[in-house]
C-alpha positions, 0 to 999 in steps of 0.5 A: 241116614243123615248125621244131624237134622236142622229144621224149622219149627213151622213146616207144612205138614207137622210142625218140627216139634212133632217131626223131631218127636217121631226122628230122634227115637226112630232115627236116633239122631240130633235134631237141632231147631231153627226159627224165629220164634223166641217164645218159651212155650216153643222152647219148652215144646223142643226140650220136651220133643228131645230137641238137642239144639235151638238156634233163632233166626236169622242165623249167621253161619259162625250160629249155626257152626256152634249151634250144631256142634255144641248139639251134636256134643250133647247128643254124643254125650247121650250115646255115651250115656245110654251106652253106660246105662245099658251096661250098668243094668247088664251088669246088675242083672249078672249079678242078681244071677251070680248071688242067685246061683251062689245060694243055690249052690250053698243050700246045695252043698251045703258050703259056705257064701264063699266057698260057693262063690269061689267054686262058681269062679273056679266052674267059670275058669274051667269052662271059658264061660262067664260066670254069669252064664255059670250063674244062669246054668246053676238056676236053670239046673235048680229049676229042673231038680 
């Protein structure tokens, strides 16, 4: 699979605008557009396609040099984003789960908040088990009493 896409926004085919619309979600990589059209309307149609980079033509190799590692920063910084989005809404989720479990457990003993959350990381400790996946066992447990 190639590194970065550099393509002109008139292809025979499709134009590049649709190719970059179908290779960056299915590919997940930069595409970087290559024309000589300035208008804004192309422009605008390449940032909404997910285009990373714009470069007219004609184009000096110092142009494309910057163009693609000023695009393929960018798409870095994308990664690292998704990367961070992910983890944040993985985090959240565990700790829905957590406060769920916590409150089970106090309706169930009949303990305080944290009391309840101490004994869910004390469960966590002894098991070598997250406590999210403490938590999980706590609400599936609750689902069968």
């Amino acid at each position: 699979k190639p590194d970065i896409v550099l393509m002109d926004i008139q292809m025979p085919v499709m134009n590049g605008m649709q190719a970059a619309q179908i290779i960056f979600p299915e590919l997940d990589i930069p595409v970087v557009m290559l024309t000589a059209y300035s208008d804004d309307t192309y422009l605008q149609n390449c940032v909404a396609a997910g285009v990373f980079g714009f470069l007219l033509k004609p184009a000096s190799s110092e142009q494309l040099s910057a163009g693609i590692t000023v695009a393929w920063e960018r798409f870095l910084d994308h990664v690292e984003q998704r990367s961070q989005i992910v983890d944040l809404k993985q985090r959240l989720d565990d700790r829905r789960l957590i406060e769920q479990a916590k409150w089970i457990i106090v309706k169930r003993k009949e303990i305080s908040e944290p009391d309840a959350m101490k004994l869910l990381q004390k469960q966590s400790r002894s098991s070598r088990k997250t406590i999210a996946a403490v938590a999980r066992a706590v609400i599936d447990s609750d689902g069968l009493l």
